[in-house]
The first five atom37 places (N, CA, C, CB, O) and aatype in JSON, in Angstrom:
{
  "aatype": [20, 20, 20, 20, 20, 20, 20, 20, 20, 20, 20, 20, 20, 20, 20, 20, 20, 20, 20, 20, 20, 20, 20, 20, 20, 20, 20, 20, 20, 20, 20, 20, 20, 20, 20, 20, 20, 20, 20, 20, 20, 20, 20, 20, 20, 20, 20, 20, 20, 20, 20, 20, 20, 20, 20, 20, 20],
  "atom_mask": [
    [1, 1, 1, 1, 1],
    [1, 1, 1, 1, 1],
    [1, 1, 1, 1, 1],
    [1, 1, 1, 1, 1],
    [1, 1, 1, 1, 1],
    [1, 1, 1, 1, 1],
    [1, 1, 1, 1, 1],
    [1, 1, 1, 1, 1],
    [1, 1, 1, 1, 1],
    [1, 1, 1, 1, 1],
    [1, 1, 1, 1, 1],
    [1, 1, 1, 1, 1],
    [1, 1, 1, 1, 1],
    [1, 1, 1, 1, 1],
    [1, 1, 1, 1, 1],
    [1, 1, 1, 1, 1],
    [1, 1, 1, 1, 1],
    [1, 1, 1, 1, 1],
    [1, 1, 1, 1, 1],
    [1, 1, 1, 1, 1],
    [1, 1, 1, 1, 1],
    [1, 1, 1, 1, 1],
    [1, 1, 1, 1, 1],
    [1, 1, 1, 1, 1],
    [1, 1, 1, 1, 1],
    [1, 1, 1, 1, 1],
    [1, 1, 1, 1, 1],
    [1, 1, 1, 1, 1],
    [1, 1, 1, 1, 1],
    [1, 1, 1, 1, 1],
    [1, 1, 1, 1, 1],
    [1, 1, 1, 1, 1],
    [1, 1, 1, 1, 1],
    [1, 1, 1, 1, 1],
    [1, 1, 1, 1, 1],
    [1, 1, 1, 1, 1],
    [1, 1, 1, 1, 1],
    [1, 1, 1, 1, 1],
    [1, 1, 1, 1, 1],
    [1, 1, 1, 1, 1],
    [1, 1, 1, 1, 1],
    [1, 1, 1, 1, 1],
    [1, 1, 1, 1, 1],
    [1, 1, 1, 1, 1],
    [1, 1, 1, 1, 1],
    [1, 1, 1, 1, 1],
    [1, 1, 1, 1, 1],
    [1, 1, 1, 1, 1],
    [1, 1, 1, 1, 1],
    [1, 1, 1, 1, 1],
    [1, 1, 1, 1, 1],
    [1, 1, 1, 1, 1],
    [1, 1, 1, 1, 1],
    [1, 1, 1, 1, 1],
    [1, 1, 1, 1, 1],
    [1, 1, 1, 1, 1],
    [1, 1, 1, 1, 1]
  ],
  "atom_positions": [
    [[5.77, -39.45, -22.28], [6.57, -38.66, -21.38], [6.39, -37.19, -21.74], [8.07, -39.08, -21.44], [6.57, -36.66, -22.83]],
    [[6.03, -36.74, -20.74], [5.84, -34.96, -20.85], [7.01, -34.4, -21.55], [5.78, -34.09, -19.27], [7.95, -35.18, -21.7]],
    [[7.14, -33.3, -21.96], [8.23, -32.0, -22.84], [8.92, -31.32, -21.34], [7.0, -30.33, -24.05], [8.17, -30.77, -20.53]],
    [[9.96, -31.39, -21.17], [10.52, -30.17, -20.02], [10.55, -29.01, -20.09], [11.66, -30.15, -19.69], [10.98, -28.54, -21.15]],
    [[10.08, -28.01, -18.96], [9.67, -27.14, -19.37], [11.09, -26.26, -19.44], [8.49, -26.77, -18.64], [12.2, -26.36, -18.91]],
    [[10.47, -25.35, -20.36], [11.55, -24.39, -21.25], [12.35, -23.8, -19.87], [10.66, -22.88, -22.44], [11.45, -23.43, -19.11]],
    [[13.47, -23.61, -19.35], [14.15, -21.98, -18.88], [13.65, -21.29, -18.97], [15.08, -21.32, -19.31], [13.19, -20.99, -20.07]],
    [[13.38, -20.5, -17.73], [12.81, -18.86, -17.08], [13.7, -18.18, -18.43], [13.56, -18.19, -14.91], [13.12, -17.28, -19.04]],
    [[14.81, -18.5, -18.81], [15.39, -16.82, -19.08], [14.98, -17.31, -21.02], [17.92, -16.33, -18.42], [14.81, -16.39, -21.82]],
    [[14.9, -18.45, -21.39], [14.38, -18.43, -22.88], [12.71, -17.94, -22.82], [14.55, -20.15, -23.64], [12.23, -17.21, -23.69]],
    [[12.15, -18.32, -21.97], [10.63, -17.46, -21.58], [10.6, -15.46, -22.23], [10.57, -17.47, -19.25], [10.1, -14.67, -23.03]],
    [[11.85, -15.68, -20.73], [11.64, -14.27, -20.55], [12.43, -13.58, -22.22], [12.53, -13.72, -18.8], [12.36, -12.35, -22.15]],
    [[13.03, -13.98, -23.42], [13.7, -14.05, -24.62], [12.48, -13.89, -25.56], [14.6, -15.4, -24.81], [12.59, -13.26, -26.61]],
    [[11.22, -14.51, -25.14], [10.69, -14.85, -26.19], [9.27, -13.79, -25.69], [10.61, -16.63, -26.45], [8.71, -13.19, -26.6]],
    [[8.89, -13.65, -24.62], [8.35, -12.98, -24.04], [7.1, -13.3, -23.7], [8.49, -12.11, -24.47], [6.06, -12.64, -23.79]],
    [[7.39, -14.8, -23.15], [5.87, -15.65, -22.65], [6.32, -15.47, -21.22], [5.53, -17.63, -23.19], [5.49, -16.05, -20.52]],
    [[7.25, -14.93, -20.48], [7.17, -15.46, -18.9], [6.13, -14.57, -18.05], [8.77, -15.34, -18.08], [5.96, -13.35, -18.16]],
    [[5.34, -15.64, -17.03], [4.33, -14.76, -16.77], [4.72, -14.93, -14.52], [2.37, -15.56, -17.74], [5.01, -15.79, -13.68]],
    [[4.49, -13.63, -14.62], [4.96, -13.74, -13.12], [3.96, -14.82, -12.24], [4.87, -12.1, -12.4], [4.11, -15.5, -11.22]],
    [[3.02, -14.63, -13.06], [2.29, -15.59, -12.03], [2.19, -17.1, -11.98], [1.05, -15.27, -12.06], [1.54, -17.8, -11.21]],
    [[3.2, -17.52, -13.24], [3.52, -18.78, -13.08], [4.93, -18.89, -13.23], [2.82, -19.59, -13.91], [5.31, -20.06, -13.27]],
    [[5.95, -17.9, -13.35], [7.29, -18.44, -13.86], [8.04, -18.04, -12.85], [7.84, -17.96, -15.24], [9.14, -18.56, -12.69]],
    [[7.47, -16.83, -11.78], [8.13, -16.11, -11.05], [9.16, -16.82, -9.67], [7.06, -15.23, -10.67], [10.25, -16.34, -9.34]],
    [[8.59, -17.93, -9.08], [9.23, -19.06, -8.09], [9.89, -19.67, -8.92], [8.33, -20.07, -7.29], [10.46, -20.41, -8.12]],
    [[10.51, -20.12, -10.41], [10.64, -21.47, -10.66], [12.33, -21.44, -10.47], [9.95, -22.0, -12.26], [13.04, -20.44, -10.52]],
    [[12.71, -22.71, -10.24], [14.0, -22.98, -9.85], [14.18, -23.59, -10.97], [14.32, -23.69, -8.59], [13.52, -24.53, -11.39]],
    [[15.32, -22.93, -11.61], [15.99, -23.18, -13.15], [17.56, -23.77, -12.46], [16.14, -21.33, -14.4], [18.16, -23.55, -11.41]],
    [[17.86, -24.68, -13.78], [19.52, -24.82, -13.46], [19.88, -24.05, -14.5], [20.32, -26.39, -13.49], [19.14, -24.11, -15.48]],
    [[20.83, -23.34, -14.54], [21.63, -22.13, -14.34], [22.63, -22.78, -15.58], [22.34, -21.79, -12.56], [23.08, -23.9, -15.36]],
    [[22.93, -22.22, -16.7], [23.83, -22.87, -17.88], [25.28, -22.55, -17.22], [23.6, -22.07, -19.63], [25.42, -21.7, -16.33]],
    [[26.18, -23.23, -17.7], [27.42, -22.83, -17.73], [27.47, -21.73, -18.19], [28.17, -23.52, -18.29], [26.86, -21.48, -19.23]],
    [[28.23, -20.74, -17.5], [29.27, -19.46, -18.04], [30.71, -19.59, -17.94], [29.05, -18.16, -17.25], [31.42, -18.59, -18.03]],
    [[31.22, -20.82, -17.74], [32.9, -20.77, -18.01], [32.98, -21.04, -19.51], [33.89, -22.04, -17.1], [32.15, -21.69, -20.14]],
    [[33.94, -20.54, -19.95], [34.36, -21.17, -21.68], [34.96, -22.33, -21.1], [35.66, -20.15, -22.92], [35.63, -22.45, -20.07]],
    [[34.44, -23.46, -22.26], [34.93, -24.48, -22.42], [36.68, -24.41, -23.11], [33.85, -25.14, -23.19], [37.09, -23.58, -23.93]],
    [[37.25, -25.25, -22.64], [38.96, -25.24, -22.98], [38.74, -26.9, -23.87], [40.37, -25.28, -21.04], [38.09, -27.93, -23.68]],
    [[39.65, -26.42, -24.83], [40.21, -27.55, -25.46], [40.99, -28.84, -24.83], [41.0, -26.99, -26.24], [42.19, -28.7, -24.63]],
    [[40.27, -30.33, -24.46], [41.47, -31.08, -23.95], [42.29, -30.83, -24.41], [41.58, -32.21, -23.95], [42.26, -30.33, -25.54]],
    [[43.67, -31.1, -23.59], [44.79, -31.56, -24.19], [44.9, -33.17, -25.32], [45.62, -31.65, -22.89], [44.68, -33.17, -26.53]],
    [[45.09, -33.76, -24.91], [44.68, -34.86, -25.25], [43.48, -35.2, -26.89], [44.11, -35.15, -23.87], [43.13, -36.29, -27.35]],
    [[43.19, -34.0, -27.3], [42.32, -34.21, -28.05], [42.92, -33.6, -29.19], [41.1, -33.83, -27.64], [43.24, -32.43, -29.41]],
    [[43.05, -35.03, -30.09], [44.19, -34.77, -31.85], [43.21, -35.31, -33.1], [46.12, -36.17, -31.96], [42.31, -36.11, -32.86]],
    [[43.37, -35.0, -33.95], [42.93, -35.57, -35.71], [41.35, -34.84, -35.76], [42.78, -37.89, -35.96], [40.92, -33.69, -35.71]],
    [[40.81, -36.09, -35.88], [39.03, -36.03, -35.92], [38.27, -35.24, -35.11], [38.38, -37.28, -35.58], [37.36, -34.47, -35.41]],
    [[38.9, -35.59, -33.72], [38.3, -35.16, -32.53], [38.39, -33.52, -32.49], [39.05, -35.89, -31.27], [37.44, -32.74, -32.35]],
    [[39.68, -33.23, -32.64], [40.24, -31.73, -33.14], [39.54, -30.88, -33.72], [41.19, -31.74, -34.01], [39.4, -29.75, -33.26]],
    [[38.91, -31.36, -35.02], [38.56, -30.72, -35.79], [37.24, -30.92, -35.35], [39.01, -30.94, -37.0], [36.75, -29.79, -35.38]],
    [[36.18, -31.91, -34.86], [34.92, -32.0, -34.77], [34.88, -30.42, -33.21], [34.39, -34.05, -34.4], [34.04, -29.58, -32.9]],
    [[36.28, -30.79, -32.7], [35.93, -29.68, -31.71], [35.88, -28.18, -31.65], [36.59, -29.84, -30.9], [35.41, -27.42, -30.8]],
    [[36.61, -27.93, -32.99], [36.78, -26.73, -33.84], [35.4, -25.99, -34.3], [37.57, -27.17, -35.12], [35.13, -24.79, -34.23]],
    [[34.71, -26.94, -34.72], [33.46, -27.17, -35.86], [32.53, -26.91, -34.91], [33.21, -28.74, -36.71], [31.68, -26.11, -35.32]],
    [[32.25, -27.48, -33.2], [30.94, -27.22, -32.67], [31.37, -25.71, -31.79], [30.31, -28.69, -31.63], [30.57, -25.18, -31.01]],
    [[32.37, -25.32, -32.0], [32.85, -23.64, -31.66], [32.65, -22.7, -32.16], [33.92, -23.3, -31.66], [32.5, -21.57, -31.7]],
    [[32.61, -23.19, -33.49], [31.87, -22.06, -34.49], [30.98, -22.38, -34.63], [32.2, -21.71, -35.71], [30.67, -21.64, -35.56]],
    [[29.74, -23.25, -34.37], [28.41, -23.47, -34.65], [27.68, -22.75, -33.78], [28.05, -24.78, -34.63], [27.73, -22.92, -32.56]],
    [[26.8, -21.72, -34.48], [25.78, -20.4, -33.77], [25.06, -21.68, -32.77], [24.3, -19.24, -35.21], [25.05, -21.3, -31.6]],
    [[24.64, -22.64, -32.9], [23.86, -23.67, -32.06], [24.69, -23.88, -30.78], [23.63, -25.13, -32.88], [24.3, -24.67, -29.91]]
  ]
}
């Protein structure tokens, strides 16, 4: 199975995007809302959700 290809805007980050192949491509678009904490979410879950908030990744 082929690799998917990278996002126009990590291209254009790294500074491989080339108009003559990246310039049409239809990207899906990341979230820009902040994610909210369920309600519903106590102990383990809490803290694992704490933990991927502060992770630079």
């Amino acid at each position: 199975m082929p690799r998917p290809p990278k996002p126009t805007s990590v291209l254009q980050l790294q500074g491989t995007a080339r108009k003559d192949r990246h310039a049409n491509r239809f990207d899906l678009e990341m979230p820009s809302e902040v994610l909210t904490q369920p309600e519903w979410l106590t102990g383990e879950g809490l803290a694992e959700w704490e933990r991927h908030l502060q992770s630079p990744n």
